[in-house]
C-alpha positions in Angstrom: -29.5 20.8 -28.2 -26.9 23.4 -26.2 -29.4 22.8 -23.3 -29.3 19.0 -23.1 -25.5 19.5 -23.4 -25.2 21.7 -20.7 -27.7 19.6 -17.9 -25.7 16.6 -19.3 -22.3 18.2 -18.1 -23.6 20.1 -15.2 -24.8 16.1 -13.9 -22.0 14.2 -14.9 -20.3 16.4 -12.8 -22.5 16.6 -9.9 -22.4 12.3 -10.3 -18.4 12.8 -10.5 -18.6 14.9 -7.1 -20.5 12.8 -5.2 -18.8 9.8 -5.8 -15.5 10.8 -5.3 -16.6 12.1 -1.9 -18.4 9.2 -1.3 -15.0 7.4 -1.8 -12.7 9.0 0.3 -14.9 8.6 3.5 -16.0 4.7 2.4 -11.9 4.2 2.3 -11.8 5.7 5.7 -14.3 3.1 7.2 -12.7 0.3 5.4 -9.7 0.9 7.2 -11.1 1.7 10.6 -9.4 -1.1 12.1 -5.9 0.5 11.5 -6.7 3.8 13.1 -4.3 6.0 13.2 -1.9 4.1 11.0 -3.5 4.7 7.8 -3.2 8.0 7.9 0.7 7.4 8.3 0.9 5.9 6.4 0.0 7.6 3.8 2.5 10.4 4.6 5.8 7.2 4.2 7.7 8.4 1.2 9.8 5.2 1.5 9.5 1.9 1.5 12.0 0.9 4.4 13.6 -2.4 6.8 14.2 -2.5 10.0 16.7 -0.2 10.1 16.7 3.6 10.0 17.2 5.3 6.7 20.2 7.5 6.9 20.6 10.9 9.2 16.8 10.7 9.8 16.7 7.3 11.4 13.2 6.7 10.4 11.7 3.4 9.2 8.0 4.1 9.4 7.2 2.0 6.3 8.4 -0.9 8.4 7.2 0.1 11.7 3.9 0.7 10.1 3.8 -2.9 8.7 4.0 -4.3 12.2 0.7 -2.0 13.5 -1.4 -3.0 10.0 -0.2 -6.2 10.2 -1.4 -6.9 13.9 -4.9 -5.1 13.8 -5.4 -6.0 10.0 -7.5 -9.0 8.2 -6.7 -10.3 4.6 -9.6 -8.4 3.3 -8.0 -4.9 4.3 -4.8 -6.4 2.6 -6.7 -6.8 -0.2 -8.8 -3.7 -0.1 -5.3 -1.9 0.2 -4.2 -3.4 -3.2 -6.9 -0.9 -4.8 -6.1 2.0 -3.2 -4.1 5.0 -5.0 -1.0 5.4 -3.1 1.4 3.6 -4.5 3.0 3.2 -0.7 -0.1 1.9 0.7 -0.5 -0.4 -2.2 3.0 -1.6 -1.5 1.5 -1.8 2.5 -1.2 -4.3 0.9 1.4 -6.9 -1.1 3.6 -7.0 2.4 0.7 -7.6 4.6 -1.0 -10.7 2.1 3.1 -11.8 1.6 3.2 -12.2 5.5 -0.1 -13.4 6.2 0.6 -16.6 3.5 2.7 -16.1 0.5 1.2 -19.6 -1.0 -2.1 -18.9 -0.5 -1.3 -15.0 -2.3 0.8 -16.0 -4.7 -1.4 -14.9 -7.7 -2.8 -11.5 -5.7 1.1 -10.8 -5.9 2.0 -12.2 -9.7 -0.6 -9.8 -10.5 0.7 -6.9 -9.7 4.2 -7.1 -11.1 3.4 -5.4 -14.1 2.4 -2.3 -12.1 4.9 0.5 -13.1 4.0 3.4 -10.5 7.4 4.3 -8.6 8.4 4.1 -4.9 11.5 4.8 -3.0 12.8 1.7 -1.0 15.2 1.9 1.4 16.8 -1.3 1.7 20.4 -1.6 4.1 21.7 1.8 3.7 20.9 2.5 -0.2 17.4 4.2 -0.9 16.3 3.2 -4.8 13.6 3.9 -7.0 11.7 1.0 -8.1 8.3 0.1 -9.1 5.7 -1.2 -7.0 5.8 -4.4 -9.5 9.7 -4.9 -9.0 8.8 -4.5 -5.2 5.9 -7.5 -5.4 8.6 -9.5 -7.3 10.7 -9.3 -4.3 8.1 -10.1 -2.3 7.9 -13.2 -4.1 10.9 -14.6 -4.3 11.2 -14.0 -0.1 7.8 -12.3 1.6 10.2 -11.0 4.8 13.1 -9.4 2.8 12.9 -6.5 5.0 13.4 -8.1 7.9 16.7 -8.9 9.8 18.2 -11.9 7.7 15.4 -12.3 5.4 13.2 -14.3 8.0 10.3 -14.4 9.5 10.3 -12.6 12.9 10.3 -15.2 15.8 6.6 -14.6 18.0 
């Protein structure tokens, strides 16, 4: 019986291994398209506008969102959603928000109950809020974090 325990733990954890590496390079070929900016991503402790946050004067969260944006599709948006950084989930809900809010509006209503926090930056305060209030927003205007709200002219 203690030997059938043991082989059972010793493969469940061997299973556990392999997936989890099998995961992290799969995530890195979804995301090819993005190159370099993923990986940036991923480093953006705050969500930010256009303008620079305070004495640094960095915005990569929204400097980032312009490379994704250009070099993404939907299904990378999408792909994002399920990712587990909370930033690059927020990346995700700003991308499918810009692409067409109607046509993701209940890709974003789902994730406003998601309570994992994130810094935005937004003017010159930087917040805590939750990557559900931050969908909300997105919501109610997809290009808050733009100059004036709006869309950016092409």
């Amino acid at each position: 019986m203690k030997l059938r325990t043991f082989r059972f733990i010793v493969l469940l954890l061997v299973v556990s291994f392999s997936l989890a590496k099998g995961q992290s390079l799969k995530s890195e070929h979804l995301y090819s398209s993005f190159g370099n900016s993923l990986s940036k991503l991923r480093a953006v402790e705050v969500l930010s506008d256009y303008e620079p946050v305070g004495w640094t004067g960095k915005n990569e969260f929204y400097q980032l969102s312009k490379d994704i944006l250009g070099s993404g599709t939907e299904q990378d948006f999408k792909r994002m959603l399920h990712d587990r950084n909370p930033v690059v989930r927020a990346m995700g809900l700003l991308c499918l928000a810009q692409t067409d809010s109607d046509k993701h509006f209940l890709t974003l209503l789902s994730h406003t109950k998601n309570k994992e926090e994130v810094s935005l930056a937004h003017g010159c305060v930087v917040r805590r809020i939750t990557v559900g209030e931050f969908a909300k927003w997105l919501l109610y205007s997809p290009y808050f974090l733009e100059p004036e709200g709006k869309k950016p002219s092409m």
